[in-house]
C-alpha positions in Angstrom: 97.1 10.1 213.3 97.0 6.9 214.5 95.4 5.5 211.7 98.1 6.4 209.5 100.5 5.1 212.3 98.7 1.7 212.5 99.0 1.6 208.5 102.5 2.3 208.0 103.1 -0.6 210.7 101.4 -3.0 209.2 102.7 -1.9 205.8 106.4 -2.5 207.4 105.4 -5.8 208.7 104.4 -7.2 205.3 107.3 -5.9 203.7 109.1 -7.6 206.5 107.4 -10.6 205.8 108.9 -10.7 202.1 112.1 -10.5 202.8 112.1 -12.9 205.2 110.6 -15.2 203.0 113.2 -14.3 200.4 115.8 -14.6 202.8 114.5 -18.1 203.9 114.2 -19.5 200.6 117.6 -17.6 199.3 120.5 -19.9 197.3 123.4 -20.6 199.8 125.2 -17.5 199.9 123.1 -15.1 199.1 122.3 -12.9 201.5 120.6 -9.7 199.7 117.1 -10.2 201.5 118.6 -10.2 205.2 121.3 -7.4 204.7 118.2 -5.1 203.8 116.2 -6.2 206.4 119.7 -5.6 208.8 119.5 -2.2 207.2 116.4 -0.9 208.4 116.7 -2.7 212.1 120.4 -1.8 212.6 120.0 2.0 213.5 117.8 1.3 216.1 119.3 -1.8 217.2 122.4 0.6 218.0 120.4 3.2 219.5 118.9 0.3 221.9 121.8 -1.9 222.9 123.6 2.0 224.3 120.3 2.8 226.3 120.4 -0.8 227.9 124.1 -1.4 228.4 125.2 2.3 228.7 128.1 1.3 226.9 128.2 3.8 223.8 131.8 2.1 223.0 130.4 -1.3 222.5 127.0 -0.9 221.3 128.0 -1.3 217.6 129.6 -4.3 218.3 126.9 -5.5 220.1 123.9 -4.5 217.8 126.1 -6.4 215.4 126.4 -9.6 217.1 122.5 -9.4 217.9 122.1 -9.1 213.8 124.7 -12.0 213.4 122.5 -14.2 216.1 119.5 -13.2 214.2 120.9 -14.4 210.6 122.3 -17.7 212.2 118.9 -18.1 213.9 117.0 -17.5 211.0 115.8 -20.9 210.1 114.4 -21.6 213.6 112.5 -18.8 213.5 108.8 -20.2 213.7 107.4 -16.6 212.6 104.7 -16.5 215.3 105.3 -12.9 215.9 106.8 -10.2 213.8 110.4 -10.1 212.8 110.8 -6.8 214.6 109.5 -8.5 217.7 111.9 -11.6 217.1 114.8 -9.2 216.6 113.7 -7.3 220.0 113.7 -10.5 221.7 117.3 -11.7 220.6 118.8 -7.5 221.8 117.2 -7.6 224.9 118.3 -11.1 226.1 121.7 -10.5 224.2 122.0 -6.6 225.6 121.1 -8.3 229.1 123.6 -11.0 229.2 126.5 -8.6 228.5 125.7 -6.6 231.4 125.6 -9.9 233.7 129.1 -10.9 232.1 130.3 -7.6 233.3 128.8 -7.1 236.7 126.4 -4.5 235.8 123.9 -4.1 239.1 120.5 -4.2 236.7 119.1 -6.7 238.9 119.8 -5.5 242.4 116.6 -5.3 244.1 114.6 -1.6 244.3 113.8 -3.1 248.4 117.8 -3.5 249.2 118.9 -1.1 251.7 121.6 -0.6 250.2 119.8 1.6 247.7 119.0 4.8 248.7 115.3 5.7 247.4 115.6 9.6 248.9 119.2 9.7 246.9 119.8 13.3 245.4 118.9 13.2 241.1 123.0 13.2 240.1 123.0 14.7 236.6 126.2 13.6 235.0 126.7 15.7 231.7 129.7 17.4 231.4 130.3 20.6 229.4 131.6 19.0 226.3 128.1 17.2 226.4 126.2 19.8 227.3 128.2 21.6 223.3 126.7 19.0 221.8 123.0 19.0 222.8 120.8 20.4 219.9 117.8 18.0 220.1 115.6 16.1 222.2 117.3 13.1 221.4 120.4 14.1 222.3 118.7 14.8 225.7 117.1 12.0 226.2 120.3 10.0 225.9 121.9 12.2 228.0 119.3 11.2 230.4 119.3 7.9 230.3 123.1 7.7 230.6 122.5 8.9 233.8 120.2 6.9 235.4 121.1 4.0 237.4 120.7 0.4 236.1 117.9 -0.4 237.8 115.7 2.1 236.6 116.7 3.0 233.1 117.0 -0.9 231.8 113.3 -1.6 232.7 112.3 2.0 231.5 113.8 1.4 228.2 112.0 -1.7 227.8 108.9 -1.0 228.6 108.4 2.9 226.7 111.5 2.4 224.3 111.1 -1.4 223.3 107.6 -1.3 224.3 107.6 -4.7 226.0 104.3 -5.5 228.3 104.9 -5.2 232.1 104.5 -8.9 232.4 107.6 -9.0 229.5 109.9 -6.7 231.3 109.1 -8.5 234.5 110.0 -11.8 232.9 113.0 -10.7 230.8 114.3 -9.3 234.2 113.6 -12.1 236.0 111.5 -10.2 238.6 108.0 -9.9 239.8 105.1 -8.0 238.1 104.3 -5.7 241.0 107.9 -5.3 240.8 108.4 -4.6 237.6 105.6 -2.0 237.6 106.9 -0.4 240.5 110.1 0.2 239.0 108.8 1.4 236.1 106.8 4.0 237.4 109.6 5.0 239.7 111.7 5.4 236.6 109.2 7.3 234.9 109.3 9.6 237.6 113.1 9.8 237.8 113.4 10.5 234.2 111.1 13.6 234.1 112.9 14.8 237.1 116.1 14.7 235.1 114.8 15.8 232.2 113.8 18.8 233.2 117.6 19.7 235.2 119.2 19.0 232.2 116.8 21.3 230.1 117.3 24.0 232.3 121.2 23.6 232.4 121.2 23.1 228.7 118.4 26.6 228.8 121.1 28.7 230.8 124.4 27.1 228.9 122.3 28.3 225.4 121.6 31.9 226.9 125.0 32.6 227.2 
């Protein structure tokens, strides 16, 4: 299995690799090569920017601006990592600086006393949500919609973007031991919720 896995990556690095070299050395105007590489980013790119910003009204608009940063950034791109990784790098800090523009508390410190460790696991799905659920996916969104700031941003980063500890901590601007810390605290906080909205979800179905 993870042979194959490791294959098909690198496979979809090299054909990243052409088109960006297509795209680089394009005729002014042309922009065939990087609309297909948009393509195959943009999904995700969405599915990211609503996990980090909790904001499913504006993450299209922000997954597009990320893709517009990335085309205008294009020629400065010193291709010493992947594109995917390049891309990653322009959401995150993109996805990030939205939520400072709008007074998200992402940053507010796991020690403040104003935060309440022992606070009781708030599911917030209403019914309507709770219609829609028929996956996994579904519920893991559901999930992560629901935790606070502090916990699902560096969550998502580390097992969704799959960003090193030292990354999160730095694209948080916060320590390693506390960027582990609140990792593994959201690690725990998701599984709790998971499994209350599986059950809901469990009783809602058997009805």
């Amino acid at each position: 299995m993870n042979g194959r896995s490791d294959r098909r990556s690198a496979s979809s690095a090299d054909s990243d690799e052409a088109l960006l070299l297509q795209a680089l050395h394009a005729p002014e105007g042309d922009l065939r090569a990087f609309e297909e590489l948009a393509l195959r980013y943009q999904k995700r790119v969405v599915a990211n920017c609503r996990s980090i910003t909790r904001d499913p009204n504006n993450a299209e608009d922000l997954a597009q601006e990320v893709l517009v940063k990335a085309f205008f950034g294009l020629r400065g791109f010193e291709r010493k990592s992947s594109f995917a990784h390049w891309l990653q790098r322009i959401k995150i800090n993109h996805c990030l600086n939205h939520l400072k523009k709008h007074k998200d508390h992402a940053f507010v410190d796991l020690g403040d006393p104003d935060v309440d460790e022992f606070e009781e696991l708030k599911v917030k799905v209403t019914a309507e949500q709770l219609a829609g659920v028929i996956g996994e996916r579904q519920m893991i969104s559901a999930v992560l919609e629901s935790m606070p700031s502090t916990l699902r941003i560096p969550l998502v980063l580390c097992d969704m973007d799959e960003l090193s500890y030292e990354e999160v901590a730095q694209s948080l601007g916060i320590g390693l031991s506390a960027a582990k810390m609140r990792i593994k605290r959201a690690r725990d906080d998701f599984r709790a919720r998971y499994e209350k909205v599986r059950s809901v979800v469990a009783v809602a179905g058997g009805r």
